[in-house]
C-alpha positions in Angstrom: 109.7 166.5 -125.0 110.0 164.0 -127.9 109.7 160.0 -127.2 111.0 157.6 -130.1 109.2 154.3 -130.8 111.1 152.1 -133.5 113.3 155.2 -134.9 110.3 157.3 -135.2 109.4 160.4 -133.0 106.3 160.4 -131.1 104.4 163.7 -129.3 104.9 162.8 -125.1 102.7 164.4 -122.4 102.9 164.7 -118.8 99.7 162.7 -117.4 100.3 161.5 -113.9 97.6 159.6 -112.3 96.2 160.0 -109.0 98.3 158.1 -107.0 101.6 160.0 -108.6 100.3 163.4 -107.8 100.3 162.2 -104.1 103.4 160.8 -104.4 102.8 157.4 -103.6 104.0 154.4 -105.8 102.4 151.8 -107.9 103.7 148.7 -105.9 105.5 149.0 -102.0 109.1 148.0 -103.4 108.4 149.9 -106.8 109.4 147.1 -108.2 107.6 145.5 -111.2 106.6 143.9 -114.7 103.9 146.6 -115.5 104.5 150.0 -113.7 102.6 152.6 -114.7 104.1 155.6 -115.0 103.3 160.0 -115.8 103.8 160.2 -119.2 101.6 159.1 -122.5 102.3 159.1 -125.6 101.1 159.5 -129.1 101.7 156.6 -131.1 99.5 155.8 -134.3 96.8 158.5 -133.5 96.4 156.9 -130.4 97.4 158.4 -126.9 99.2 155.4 -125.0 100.2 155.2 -121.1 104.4 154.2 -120.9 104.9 151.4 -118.9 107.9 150.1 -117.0 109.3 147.2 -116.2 111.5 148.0 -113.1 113.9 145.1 -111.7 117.1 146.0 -109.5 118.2 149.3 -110.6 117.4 149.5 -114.4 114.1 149.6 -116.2 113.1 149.5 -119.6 110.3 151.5 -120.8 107.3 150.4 -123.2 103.8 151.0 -124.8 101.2 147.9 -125.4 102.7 144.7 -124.5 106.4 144.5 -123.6 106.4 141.2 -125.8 105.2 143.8 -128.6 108.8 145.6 -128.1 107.6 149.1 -128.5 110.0 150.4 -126.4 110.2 154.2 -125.5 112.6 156.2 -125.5 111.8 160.0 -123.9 114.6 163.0 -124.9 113.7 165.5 -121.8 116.3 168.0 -124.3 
């Protein structure tokens, strides 16, 4: 999978945490400024957890700060 950060590609990996691999969620409605979710990726030699802000039935995906507007982008192609 490729993820794209400001027009550029970045590497992606599949690294769920703990509570993912049980199938449980971050927060009880799923709902949320700053959910964690499976995937990293490399951005600026750095490997960085995807966040994502999920309100009513869209999200918008991030690294860093979502103020920073790195959003993410992930082609599963």
């Amino acid at each position: 999978m490729i993820a794209y950060i400001q027009n550029t590609t970045a590497e992606v990996l599949d690294r769920p945490l703990w509570w993912q691999t049980q199938g449980l969620t971050y927060t009880a409605t799923g709902y949320g400024k700053r959910i964690p979710t499976r995937w990293m990726v490399r951005h600026n030699g750095k490997l960085r957890r995807v966040y994502c802000a999920i309100y009513s039935n869209i999200g918008t995906c991030y690294i860093g700060d979502l103020a920073d507007g790195l959003t993410v982008n992930i082609d599963r192609a």
